[in-house]
TORKE-622935 format. One record per residue (C-alpha): x, y, z. Coordinates in nm, 3 decimals. Each point is the difference from the previous one (the first is absolute). Example, Ala and Ser with C-alpha at 12.3 -4.5 7.8 and 13.67 -1.06 7.14 Angstrom:
REM TORKE-622935
        px        py        pz
     1.230    -0.450     0.780
     0.137     0.344    -0.066
END
This chain:
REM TORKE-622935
        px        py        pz
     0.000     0.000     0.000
     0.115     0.345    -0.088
     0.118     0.240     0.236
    -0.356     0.237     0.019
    -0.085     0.321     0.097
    -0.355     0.113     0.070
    -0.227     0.162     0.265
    -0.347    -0.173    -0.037
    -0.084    -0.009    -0.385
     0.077     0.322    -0.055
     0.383    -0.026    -0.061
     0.176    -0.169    -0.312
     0.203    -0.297     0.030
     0.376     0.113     0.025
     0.255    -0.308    -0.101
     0.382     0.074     0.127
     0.071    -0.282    -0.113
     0.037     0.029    -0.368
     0.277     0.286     0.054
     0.264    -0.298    -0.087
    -0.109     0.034    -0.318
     0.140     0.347    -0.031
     0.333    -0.147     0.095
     0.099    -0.112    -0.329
    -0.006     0.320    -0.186
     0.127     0.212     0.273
     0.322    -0.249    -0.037
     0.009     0.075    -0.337
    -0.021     0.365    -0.008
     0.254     0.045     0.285
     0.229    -0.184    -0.231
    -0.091     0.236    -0.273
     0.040     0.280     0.181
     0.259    -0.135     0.208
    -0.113     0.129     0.324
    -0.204    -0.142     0.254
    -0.172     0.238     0.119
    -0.341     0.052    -0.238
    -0.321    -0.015     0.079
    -0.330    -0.121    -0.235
    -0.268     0.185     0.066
    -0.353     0.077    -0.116
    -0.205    -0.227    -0.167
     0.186    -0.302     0.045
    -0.013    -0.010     0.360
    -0.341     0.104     0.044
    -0.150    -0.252    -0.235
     0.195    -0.298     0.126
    -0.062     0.115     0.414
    -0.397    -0.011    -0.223
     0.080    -0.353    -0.092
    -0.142     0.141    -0.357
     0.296    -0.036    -0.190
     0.299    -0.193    -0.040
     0.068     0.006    -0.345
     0.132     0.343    -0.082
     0.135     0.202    -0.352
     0.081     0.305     0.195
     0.190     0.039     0.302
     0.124     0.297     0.160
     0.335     0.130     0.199
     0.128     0.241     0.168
     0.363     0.086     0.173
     0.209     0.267     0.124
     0.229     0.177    -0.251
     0.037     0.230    -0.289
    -0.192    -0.130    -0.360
     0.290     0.042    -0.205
     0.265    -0.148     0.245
    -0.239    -0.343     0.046
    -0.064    -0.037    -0.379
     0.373     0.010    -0.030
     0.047    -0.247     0.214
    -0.253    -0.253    -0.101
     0.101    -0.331    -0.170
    -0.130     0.020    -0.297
     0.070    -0.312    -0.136
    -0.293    -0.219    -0.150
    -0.282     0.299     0.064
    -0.159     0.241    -0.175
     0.071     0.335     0.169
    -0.094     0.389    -0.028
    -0.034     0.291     0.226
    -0.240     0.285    -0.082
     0.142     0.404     0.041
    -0.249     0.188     0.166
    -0.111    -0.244     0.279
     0.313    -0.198    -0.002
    -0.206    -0.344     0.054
     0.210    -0.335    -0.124
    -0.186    -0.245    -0.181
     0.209    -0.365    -0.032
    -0.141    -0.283    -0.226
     0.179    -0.377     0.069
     0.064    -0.097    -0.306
    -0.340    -0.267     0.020
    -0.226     0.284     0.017
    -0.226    -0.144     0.277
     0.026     0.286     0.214
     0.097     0.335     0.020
     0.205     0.211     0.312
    -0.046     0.361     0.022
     0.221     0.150     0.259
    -0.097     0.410     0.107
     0.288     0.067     0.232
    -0.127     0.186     0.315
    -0.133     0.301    -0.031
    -0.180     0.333     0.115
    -0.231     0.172    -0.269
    -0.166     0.358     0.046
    -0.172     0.277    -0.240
    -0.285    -0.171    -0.240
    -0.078     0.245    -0.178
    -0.201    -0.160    -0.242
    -0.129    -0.222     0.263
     0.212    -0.297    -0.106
     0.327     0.013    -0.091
     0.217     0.137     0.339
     0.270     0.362    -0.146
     0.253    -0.133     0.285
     0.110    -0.349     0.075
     0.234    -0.023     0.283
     0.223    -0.305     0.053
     0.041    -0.086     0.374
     0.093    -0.369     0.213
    -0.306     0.016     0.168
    -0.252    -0.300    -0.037
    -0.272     0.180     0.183
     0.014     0.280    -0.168
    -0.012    -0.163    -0.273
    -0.320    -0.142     0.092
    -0.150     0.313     0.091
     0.008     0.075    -0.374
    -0.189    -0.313    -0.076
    -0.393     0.021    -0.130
    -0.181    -0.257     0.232
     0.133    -0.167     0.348
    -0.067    -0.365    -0.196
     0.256     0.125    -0.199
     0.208     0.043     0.246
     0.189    -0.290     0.130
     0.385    -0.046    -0.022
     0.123    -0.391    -0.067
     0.344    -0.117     0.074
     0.172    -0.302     0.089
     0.387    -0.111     0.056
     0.179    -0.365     0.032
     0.162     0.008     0.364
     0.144    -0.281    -0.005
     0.367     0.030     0.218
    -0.051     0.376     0.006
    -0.294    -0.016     0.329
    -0.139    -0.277     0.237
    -0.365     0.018     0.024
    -0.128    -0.052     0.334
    -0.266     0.163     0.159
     0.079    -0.020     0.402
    -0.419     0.044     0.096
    -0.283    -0.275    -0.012
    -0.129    -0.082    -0.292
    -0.392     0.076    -0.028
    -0.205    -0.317    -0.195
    -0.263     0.209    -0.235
    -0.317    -0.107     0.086
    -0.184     0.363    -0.088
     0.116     0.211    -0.244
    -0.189     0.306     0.157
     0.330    -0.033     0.269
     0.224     0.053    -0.303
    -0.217     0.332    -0.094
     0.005     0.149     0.348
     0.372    -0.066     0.055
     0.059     0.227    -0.349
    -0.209     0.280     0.122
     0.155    -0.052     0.368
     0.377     0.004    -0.090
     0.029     0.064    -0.391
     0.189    -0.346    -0.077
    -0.016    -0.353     0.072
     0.200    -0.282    -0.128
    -0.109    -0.346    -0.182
     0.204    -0.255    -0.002
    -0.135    -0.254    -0.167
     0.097     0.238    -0.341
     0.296     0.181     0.209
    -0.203     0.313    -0.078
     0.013     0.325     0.239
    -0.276     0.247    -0.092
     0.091     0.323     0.069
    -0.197     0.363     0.037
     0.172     0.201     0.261
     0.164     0.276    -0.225
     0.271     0.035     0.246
     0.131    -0.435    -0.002
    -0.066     0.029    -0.356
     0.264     0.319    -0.020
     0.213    -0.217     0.237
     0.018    -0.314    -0.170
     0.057     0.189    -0.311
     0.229     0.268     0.075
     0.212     0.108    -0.282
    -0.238    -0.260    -0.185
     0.225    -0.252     0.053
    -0.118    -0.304     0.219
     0.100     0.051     0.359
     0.065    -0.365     0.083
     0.044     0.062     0.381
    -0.366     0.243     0.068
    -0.165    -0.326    -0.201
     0.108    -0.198     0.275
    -0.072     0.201     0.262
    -0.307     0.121    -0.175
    -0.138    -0.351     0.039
     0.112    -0.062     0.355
    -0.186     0.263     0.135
    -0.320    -0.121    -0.163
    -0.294    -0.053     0.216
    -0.128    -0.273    -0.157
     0.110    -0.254    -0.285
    -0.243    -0.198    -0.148
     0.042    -0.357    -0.167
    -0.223    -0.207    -0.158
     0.211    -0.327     0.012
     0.333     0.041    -0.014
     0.302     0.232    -0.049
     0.105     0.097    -0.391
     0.225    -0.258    -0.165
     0.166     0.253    -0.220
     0.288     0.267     0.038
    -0.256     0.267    -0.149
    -0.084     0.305     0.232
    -0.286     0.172    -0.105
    -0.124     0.339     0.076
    -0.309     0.175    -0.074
     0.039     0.411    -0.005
    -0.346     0.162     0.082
     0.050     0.353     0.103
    -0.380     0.077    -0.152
    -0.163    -0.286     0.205
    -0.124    -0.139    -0.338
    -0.072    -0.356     0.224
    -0.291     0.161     0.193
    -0.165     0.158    -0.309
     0.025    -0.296    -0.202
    -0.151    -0.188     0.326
    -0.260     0.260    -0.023
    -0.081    -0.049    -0.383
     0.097     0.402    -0.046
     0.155     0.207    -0.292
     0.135     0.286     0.188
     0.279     0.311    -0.085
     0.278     0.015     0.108
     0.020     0.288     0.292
    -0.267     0.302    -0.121
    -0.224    -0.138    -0.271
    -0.038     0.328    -0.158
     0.387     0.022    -0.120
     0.001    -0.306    -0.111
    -0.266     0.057    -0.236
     0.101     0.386    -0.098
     0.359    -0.145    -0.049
    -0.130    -0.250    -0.287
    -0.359     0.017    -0.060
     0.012    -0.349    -0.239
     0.030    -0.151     0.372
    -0.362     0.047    -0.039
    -0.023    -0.240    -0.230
     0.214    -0.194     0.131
    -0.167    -0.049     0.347
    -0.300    -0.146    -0.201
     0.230    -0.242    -0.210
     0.117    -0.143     0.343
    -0.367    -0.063     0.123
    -0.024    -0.179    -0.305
     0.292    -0.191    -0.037
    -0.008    -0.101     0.371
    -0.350    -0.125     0.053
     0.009    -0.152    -0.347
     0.295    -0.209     0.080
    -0.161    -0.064     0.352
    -0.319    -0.157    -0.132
     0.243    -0.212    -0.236
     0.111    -0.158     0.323
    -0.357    -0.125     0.098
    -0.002     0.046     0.304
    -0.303    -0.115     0.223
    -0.003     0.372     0.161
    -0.202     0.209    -0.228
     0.068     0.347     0.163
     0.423     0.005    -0.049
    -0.019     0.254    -0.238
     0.239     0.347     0.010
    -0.164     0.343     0.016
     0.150     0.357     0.018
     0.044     0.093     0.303
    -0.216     0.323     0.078
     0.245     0.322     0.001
     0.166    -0.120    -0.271
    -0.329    -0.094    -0.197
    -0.129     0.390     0.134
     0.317     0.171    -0.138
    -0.021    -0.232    -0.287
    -0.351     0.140    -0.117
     0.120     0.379     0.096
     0.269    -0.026    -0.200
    -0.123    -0.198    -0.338
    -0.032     0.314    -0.216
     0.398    -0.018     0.044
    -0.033    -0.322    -0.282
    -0.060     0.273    -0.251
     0.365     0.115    -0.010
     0.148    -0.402    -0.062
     0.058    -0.108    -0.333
    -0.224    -0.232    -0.140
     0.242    -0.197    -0.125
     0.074    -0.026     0.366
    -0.356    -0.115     0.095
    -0.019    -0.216    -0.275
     0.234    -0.259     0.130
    -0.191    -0.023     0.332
    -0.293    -0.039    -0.186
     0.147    -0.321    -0.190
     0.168    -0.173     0.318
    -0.318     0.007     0.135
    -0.229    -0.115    -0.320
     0.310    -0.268    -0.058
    -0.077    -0.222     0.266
    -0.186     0.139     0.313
    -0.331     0.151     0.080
    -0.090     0.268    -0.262
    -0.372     0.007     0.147
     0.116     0.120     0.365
     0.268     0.232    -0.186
    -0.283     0.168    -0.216
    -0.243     0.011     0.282
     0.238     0.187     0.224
     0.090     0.242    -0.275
    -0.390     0.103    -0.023
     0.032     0.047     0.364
     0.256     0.256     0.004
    -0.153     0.173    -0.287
     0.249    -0.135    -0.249
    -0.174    -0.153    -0.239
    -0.097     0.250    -0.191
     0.364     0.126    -0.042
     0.128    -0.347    -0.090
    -0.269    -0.151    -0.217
    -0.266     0.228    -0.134
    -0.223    -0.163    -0.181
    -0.032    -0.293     0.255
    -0.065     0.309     0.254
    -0.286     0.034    -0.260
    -0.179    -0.331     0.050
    -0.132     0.129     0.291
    -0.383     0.059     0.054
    -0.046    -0.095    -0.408
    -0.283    -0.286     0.093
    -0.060    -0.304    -0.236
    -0.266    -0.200    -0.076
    -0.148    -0.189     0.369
    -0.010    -0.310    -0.204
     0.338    -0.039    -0.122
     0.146     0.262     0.277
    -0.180     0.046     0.363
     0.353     0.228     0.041
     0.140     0.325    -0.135
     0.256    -0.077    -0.321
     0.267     0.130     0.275
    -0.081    -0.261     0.247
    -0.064    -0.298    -0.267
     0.353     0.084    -0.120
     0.163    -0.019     0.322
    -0.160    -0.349     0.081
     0.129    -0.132    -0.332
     0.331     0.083     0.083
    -0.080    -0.152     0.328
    -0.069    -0.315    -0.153
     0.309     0.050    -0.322
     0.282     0.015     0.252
    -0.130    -0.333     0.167
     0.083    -0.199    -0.301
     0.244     0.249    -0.204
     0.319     0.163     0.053
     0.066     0.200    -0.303
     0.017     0.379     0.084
    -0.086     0.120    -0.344
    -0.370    -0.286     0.032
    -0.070     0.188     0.349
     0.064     0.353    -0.159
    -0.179    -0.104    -0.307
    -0.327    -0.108     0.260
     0.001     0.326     0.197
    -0.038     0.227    -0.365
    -0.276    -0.304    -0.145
    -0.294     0.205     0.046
     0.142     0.335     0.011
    -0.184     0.050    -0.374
    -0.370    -0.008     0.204
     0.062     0.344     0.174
    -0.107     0.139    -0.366
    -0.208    -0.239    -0.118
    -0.200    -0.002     0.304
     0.016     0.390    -0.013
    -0.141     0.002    -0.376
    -0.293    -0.191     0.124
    -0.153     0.247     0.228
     0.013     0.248    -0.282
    -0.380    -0.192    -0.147
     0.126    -0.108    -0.327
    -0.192    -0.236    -0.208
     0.106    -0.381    -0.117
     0.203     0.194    -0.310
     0.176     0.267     0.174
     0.127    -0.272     0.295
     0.146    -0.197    -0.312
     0.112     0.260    -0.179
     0.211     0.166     0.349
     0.108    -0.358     0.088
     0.210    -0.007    -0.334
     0.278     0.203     0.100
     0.096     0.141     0.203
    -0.229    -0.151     0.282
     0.016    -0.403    -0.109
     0.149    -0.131     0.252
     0.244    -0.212    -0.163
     0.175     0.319    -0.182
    -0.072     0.273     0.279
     0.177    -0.237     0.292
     0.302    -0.079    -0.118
     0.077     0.380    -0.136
    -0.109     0.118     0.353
     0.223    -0.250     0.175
     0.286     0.136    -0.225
    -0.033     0.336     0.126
     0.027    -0.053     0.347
     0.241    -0.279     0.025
     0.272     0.205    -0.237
    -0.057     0.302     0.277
     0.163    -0.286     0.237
     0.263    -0.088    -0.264
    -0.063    -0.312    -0.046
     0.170    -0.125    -0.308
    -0.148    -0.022    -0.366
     0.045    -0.351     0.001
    -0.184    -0.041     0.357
    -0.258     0.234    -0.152
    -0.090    -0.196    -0.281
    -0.027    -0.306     0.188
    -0.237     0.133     0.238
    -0.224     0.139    -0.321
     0.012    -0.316    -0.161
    -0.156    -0.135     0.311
    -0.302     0.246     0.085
    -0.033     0.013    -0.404
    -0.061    -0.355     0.056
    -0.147    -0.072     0.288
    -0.359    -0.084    -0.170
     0.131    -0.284    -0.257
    -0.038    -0.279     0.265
    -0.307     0.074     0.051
    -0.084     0.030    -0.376
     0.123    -0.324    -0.039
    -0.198    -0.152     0.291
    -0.285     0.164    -0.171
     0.052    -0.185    -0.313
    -0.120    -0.339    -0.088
     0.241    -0.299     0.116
     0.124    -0.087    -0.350
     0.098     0.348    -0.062
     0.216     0.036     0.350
     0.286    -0.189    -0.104
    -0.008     0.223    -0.307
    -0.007     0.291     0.163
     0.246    -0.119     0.244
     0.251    -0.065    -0.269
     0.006     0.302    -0.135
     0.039     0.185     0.363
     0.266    -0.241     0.020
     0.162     0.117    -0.319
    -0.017     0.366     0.081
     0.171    -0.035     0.348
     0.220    -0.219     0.205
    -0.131    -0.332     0.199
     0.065     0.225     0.363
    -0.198     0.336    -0.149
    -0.329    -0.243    -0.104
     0.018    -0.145     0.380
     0.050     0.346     0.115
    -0.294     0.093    -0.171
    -0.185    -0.271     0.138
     0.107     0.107     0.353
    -0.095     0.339    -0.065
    -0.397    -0.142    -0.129
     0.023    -0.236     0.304
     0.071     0.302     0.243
    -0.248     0.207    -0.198
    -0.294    -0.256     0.083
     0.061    -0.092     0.364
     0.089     0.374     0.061
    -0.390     0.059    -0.083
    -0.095    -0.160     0.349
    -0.322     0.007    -0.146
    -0.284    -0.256     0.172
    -0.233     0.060    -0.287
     0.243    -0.156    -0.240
     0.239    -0.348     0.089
     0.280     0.207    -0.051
     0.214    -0.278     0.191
    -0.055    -0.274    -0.252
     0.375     0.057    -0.181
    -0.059    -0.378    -0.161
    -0.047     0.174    -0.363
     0.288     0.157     0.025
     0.217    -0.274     0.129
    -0.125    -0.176    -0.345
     0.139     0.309    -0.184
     0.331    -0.080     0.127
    -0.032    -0.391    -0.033
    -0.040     0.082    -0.417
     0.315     0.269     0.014
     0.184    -0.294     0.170
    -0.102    -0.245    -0.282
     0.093     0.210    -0.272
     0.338     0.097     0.148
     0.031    -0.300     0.010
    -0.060    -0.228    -0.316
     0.019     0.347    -0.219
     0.237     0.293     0.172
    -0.078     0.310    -0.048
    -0.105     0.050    -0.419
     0.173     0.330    -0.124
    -0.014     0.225    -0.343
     0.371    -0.211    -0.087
    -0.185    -0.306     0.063
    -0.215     0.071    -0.337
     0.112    -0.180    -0.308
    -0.018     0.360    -0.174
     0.257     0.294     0.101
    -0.039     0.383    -0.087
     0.247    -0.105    -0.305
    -0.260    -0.244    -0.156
    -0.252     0.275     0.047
     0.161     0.263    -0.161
     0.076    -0.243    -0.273
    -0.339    -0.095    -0.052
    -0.185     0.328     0.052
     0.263     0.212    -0.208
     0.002     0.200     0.355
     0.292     0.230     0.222
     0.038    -0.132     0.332
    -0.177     0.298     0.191
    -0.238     0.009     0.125
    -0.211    -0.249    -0.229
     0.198    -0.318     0.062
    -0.019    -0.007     0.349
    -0.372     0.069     0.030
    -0.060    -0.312    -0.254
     0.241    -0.210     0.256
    -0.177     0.093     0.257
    -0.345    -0.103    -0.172
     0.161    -0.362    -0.107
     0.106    -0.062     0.367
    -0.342     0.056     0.109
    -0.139    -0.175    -0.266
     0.209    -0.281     0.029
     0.001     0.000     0.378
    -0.346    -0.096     0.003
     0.049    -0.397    -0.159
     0.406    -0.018    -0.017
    -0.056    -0.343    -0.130
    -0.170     0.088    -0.359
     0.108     0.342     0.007
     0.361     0.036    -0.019
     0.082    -0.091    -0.333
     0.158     0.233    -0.222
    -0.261     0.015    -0.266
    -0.286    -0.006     0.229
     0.148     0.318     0.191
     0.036     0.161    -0.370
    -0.338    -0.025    -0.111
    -0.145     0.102     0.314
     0.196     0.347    -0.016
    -0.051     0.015    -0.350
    -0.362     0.040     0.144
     0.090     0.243     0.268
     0.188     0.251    -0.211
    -0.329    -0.025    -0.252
    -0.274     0.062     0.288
     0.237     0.231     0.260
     0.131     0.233    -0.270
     0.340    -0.028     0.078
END
């Protein structure tokens, strides 16, 4: 059983003893470096204390020293290796490319101006104030460990204390600021003046250790004494361990520098909810209340302080936006943005959705809160940030259409409206383009998540279509886009109908679409995916035969053979067959 910490069921599970899997890469970057004395901090030692991550791409470092004088020093044999100029942050890449170090030497910052990049970084030896600079006391824990073996003798002169509850643990850190566990030789440490003493200079101070531990009150066990020479120390001068007890996001010191410093921690604070509690309920655990929230000053100053977002770079936002949609809990992440009234800022025509009512029938919601429950349901069963952007903008078209209703047209005037630019399937994705190149997304992202709202109906054409015609139809989807993209697009009709939650319709009957899949299978399958080159006629045999240039009349008759021939492969593709059919098209179309 893991080593716990908890008060009740309100406090997360805390596991110390995972922190020997730490060891490993802080031997490696100490030969790197060649020094001993760095600490990884951050992320890395939060999630694994979590127990919600021990598989990591990212890991983070920190030491005493000058930038330039440690990069210098570095072996930089077998890694990939840079260090940026303004910040003076060192990136190294082993040469496998499994993981990545980033070492930000310690490290004062003052002046943001533009309320995100500090005007003065000053260097300084000091680990805690070095984490006074830090965004959120979670993020604020210092890991280091050293082999003692023939350098100390570890052995504590007091009685041993047996855990038997882990609330004694808790009250000896708030009682004396340190304790010591020696079944993982680890001494936890949050008195700022031990931690200056065990680190003065920043150099290990061998001797203090000792004594450091002597003088403990209490050191638990759970069965016996560490079999390694590893000494392990864990630097909390924030008191991260009793706000990750508490489930809290909390600023470091004043909440209201923090966020006039950089205002993106705004976003950020709302990434962490999402990221944490995600990768919480991916444990599945029987306690259905662990869940982080912000704790309230910060979330108060947090809310003051949101029109601050306004002055950080999209680009900037942008990336938080994706590391959420990527893999954690976009629904909370949205939600939390309407909270704080940044919604509208962030994604307009979403913002919108609100209040624009839909049919009872199909609908008993607003489009804003149908929307929100489909992406509820999406990130369930798909991962793909561009699907789960693609969801939130499906129905962004109806905040027109639904506007050129109330105007009292007749039958005619609806149709004629609804042909551009109000249809849906041509308004959407040209409204989605607007707002997601204002968060500089990419063109290539951008046409992705088009091609997706553009065709977010076509599953449910083809269920609408008789059964013979489905694997047609199917085919030619197939032909148009990749294998991943059709399944995508059966996620995002999947979503779309259980996000209804409507009880006058079975909305939770999925088995039709299950069958879509089941055919896309088949034909990848015994056919693969049938493509323009797959024709037994080329744009050279059409030019050939029609006498034609290659623009734009060739590939206009291509497409019309692959859609021809689509339809019954079997009889279809043959060269002659494919001629006389076009011979027909070119007659009848005009072209």
């Amino acid at each position: 059983m893991d080593l716990l910490f908890f008060r009740n069921l309100k406090n997360i599970m805390l596991n110390f003893d995972l922190f020997c899997k730490l060891d490993i890469h802080q031997k490696y970057l100490q030969k790197k470096t060649k020094t001993e004395n760095l600490f990884l901090v951050g992320g890395v030692v939060r999630d694994l204390l979590l127990d919600i991550e021990k598989k990591f791409k990212d890991i983070d470092f920190t030491m005493a020293g000058l930038p330039l004088d440690i990069y210098e020093k570095i072996d930089k044999k077998n890694i990939s290796h840079f260090i940026t100029e303004k910040f003076w942050t060192i990136t190294l890449i082993p040469k496998d490319h499994k993981i990545q170090y980033e070492l930000t030497p310690f490290r004062l910052e003052n002046e943001y101006s533009d309320n995100r990049h500090p005007e003065k970084i000053q260097r300084q030896n000091d680990l805690i104030l070095d984490s006074n600079r830090r965004d959120f006391t979670i993020n604020s824990l210092y890991y280091f460990s050293i082999n003692i073996k023939n350098k100390i003798s570890m052995s504590p002169k007091i009685e041993k204390k047996q855990i038997s509850d882990m609330a004694e643990i808790q009250k000896s850190l708030e009682k004396y600021w340190f304790l010591f566990y020696q079944d993982q030789n680890l001494l936890i440490v949050q008195n700022h003046n031990y931690i200056q003493n065990l680190f003065p200079k920043w150099e290990l101070h061998l001797d203090f250790l000792v004594y450091l531990i002597d003088v403990l009150k209490e050191v638990f066990v759970k069965k016996q004494k560490s079999k390694d020479n590893i000494i392990r120390i864990l630097i909390d001068p924030q008191w991260s361990i009793q706000d990750l007890m508490d489930k809290k996001i909390k600023c470091v010191w004043k909440a209201d520098n923090r966020f006039v410093e950089d205002a993106l921690r705004t976003i950020r604070a709302l990434r962490f909810i999402s990221v944490l509690n995600q990768k919480l309920r991916n444990k599945k655990w029987d306690w259905k209340n662990i869940l982080f929230d912000i704790e309230t000053n910060t979330w108060n100053s947090l809310k003051n302080h949101v029109s601050l977002v306004k002055n950080i770079a999209k680009e900037r936002i942008k990336d938080e936006i994706k590391k959420v949609f990527s893999a954690w809990d976009p629904f909370a992440f949205i939600s939390l943005l309407d909270e704080i009234k940044l919604l509208e800022y962030l994604f307009p025509w979403l913002y919108k959705t609100k209040h624009v009512e839909q049919p009872v029938r199909y609908h008993p919601f607003d489009t804003y809160v149908h929307t929100m429950l489909s992406l509820y349901e999406l990130q369930k069963i798909n991962s793909d940030y561009l699907v789960r952007l693609a969801i939130l903008y499906h129905d962004v078209g109806k905040v027109g259409q639904y506007e050129a209703y109330k105007i009292g047209l007749d039958r005619e005037e609806i149709r004629e409206i609804l042909s551009w630019p109000l249809n849906h399937r041509s308004s959407w994705p040209e409204i989605a383009k607007k707002d997601f190149s204002n968060l500089w997304f990419s063109k290539t992202e951008i046409i992705d998540i088009m091609r997706y709202i553009a065709n977010h109906h076509v599953p449910w054409e083809i269920l609408d279509a008789k059964d013979g015609n489905r694997i047609k139809k199917i085919r030619k989807l197939y032909s148009e886009v990749w294998f991943q993209k059709v399944n995508n697009l059966f996620d995002i009709t999947m979503a779309d109908r259980l996000g209804q939650y409507n009880p006058m319709q079975n909305n939770s009957d999925i088995t039709d679409i299950e069958d879509l899949r089941k055919i896309l299978k088949k034909l990848k399958k015994e056919e693969w995916q049938f493509l323009a080159k797959d024709l037994k006629v080329d744009w050279k045999i059409i030019m050939d035969f029609f006498k034609i240039q290659p623009w734009p009349q060739v590939w206009e008759l291509l497409k019309y053979a692959l859609d021809w021939v689509i339809s019954d492969i079997k009889n279809r593709n043959n060269k002659d067959e494919i001629l006389k059919y076009l011979k027909w098209v070119y007659k009848v179309k005009g072209l």
